[in-house]
Structure formats: C-alpha cells, structure tokens
C-alpha positions, -999 to 999 in steps of 0.1 A, spaced: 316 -689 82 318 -686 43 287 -683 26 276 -713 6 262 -685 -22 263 -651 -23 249 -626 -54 244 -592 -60 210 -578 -65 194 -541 -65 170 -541 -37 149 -511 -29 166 -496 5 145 -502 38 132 -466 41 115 -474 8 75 -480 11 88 -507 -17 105 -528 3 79 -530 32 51 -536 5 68 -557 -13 86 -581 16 49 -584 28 33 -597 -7 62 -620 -3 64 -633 32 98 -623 45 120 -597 51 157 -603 34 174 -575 57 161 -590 88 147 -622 77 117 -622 96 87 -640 84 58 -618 77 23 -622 71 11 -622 36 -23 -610 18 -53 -635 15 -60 -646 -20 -93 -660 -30 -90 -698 -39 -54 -697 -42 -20 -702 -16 -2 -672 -17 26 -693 2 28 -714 -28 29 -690 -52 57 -664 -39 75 -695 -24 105 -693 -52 106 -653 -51 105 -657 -13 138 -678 -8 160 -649 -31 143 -621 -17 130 -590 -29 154 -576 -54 166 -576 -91 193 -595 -102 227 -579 -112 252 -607 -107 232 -637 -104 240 -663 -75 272 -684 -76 294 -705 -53 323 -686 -42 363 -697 -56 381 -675 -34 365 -666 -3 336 -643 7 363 -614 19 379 -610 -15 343 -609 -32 334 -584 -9 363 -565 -21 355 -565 -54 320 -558 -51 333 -528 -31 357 -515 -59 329 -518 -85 305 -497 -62 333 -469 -61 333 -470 -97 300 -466 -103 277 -433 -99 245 -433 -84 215 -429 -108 181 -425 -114 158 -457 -117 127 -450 -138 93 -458 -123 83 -492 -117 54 -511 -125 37 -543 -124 43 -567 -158 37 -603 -170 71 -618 -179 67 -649 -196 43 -660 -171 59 -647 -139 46 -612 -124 73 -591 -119 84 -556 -112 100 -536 -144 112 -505 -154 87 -485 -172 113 -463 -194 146 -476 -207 176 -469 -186 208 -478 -200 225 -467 -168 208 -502 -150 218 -524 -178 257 -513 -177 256 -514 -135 240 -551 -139 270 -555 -171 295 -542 -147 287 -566 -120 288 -594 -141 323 -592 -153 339 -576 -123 331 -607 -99 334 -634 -124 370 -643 -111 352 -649 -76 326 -671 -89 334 -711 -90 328 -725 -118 293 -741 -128 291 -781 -123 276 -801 -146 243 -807 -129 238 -768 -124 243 -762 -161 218 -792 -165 193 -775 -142 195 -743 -167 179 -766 -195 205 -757 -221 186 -779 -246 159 -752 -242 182 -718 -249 195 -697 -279 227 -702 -291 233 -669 -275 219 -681 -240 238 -715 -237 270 -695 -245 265 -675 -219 257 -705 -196 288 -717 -203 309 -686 -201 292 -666 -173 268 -700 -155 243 -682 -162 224 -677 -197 205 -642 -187 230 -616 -187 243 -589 -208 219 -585 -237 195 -612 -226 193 -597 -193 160 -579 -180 157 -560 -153 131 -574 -131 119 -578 -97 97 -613 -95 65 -618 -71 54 -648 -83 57 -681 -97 45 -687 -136 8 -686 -139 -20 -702 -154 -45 -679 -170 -70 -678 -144 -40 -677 -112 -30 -645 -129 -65 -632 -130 -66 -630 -93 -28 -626 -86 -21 -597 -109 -47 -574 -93 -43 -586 -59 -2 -578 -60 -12 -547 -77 -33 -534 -47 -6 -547 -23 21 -524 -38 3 -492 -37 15 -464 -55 51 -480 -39 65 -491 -72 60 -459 -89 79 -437 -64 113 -417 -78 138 -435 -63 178 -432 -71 198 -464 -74 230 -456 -48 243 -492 -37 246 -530 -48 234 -550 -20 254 -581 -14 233 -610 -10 244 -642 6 227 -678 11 240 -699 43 236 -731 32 220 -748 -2 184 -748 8 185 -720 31 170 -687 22 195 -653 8 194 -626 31 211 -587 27 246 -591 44 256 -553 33 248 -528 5 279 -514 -9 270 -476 -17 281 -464 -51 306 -442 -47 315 -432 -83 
C-alpha cells in the first residue's frame, strides 16, 4: 500500500545509545514502533508534552513530509540515487537547546556538510512531492513568515529549508517558562552523555506515515554511498 506521507529525516542508527535514550524520553520507537515507557516529570504530563515530537519520530528533518505524486517506488529511487551521491560525514556533537520555545537537539559546531545533505534532499525529491493544497499552506501561517519563508512555502511546501533551515532534533512541545524549568533538566538527565557521542552521518532514513493521523515510522535507511 502507498504511503499516505513519506519524508526523509537523519535519525541516529539503532546501535546508537541516542536512539534508545531518546525513543524513551519520547514514548515510541520509530524503527519498531513500539510504545515505550517514558520518564516521570514532577507536575507535568510528559505524554502531552512529547505528543507532537512523538507522532514524527526521533529524527531531524532533511526533506520535510509530503504527499507523494508519483508513487512511493519511484521516491524510493530517488532517495536511493541521492544517497549514492552523497559521502558519509562527520556530525558534530550534539546537545540540548531552546529553539524558540521547543527543546531540541542541535549541532554544537557548524557543519556545512549537514546543511548541503538536508539542501540536496530538498531539491532531488521535489518532483515526487504533490503539490501543497490550500489548507496545508494555510496551516503554515504564511501571514506569520518572511518574505523569504512564504516563498519557500510556496515553492518547496514548506517555508524551513535551505537557508532558513536548522538542524534539529525536537523533544518537546513549546514551553512556558516554568514547563521548561523542569523539562530542560529532566530531558537532559534522560539523554546521558548520548547526544554528545562521535557519531558519522552514513544514511537518509526514509520515513513514511500510513495514513493522515497515523504516526511515521523508519521504512529503510538508504546508506550514503558517495
């Protein structure tokens, strides 16, 4: 069965403390989908909080999710020829940021090997992606962006790529003051040393979402090959 969405995302691999720590702060596994249990907060519903981050998965966004025009095995494809193109690099040690209000996982060093990959990925699938409808470009606030974003919103359907994009890895929802108080040092004990670990980037992991409503899980990471 098609997919109803798919995107591509870096997600750390499964042998990576990262993705273990990291599924568990958020309550589900996206390579097997499991459910998992997640840490106790004081006052506060961790369920509710990770709840949008939980649906996506653990990951960064490269290509961000879009309705297919041409069918999930000539996506594939191309996701496969941009991972041959592409050489593996180094990913610079992560940490724990606030990013406008969300906690998320950044790169602590610039890398202008990520930003091209996430570039590459953008362009290269475009001709597989259908095009935005109107309420989806509504949803995206365009009232609300730069010039620069709501261009890109109508270009790409999405207003947070190329030089607007940001790596990141998100763990929660926005946050009031006082949630982040307790969340920020909570996630930061969950993850461990995990986020600052050397790690290599060596594949784009393909994404997909069922149905609308239903949550994204890993159907294959395409190695880079390049």
């Amino acid at each position: 069965m098609t997919p109803w969405r798919i995107a591509l995302y870096w997600a750390p691999e499964e042998d990576d403390p990262l993705h273990a720590r990291g599924s568990a702060w958020l309550g589900r596994d996206a390579a097997t989908g499991d459910t998992l249990g997640q840490p106790v907060l004081p006052g506060l519903d961790i369920a509710e909080l990770t709840a949008d981050p939980r649906g996506y998965g653990l990951h960064a966004t490269l290509k961000p999710p879009f309705r297919l025009a041409s069918g999930y095995a000539a996506a594939r494809d191309a996701t496969a020829a941009i991972a041959a193109r592409i050489v593996p690099f180094d990913l610079p040690p992560l940490a724990v940021f606030d990013l406008d209000g969300f906690l998320a996982l950044r790169e602590t060093a610039p890398c202008p090997a990520l930003h091209a990959f996430a570039d590459a990925c953008v362009e290269a699938l475009d001709e597989h992606r259908a095009p935005a409808t109107d309420a989806e470009i509504a949803r995206r606030r365009p009232e609300r962006l730069s010039a620069t974003q709501r261009a890109h919103l109508m270009r790409w359907g999405y207003p947070y790529v190329f030089e607007e994009w940001r790596f990141h890895v998100t763990l929660s929802r926005r946050l009031a003051a006082a949630e982040k108080a307790v969340v920020l040092p909570a996630v930061t004990e969950a993850l461990g040393g995990a986020p600052g670990h050397a790690r290599r980037v060596t594949a784009i992991s393909l994404f997909v979402q069922p149905a609308p409503g239903t949550p994204f899980t890993i159907a294959e990471r395409l190695p880079l090959r390049g």
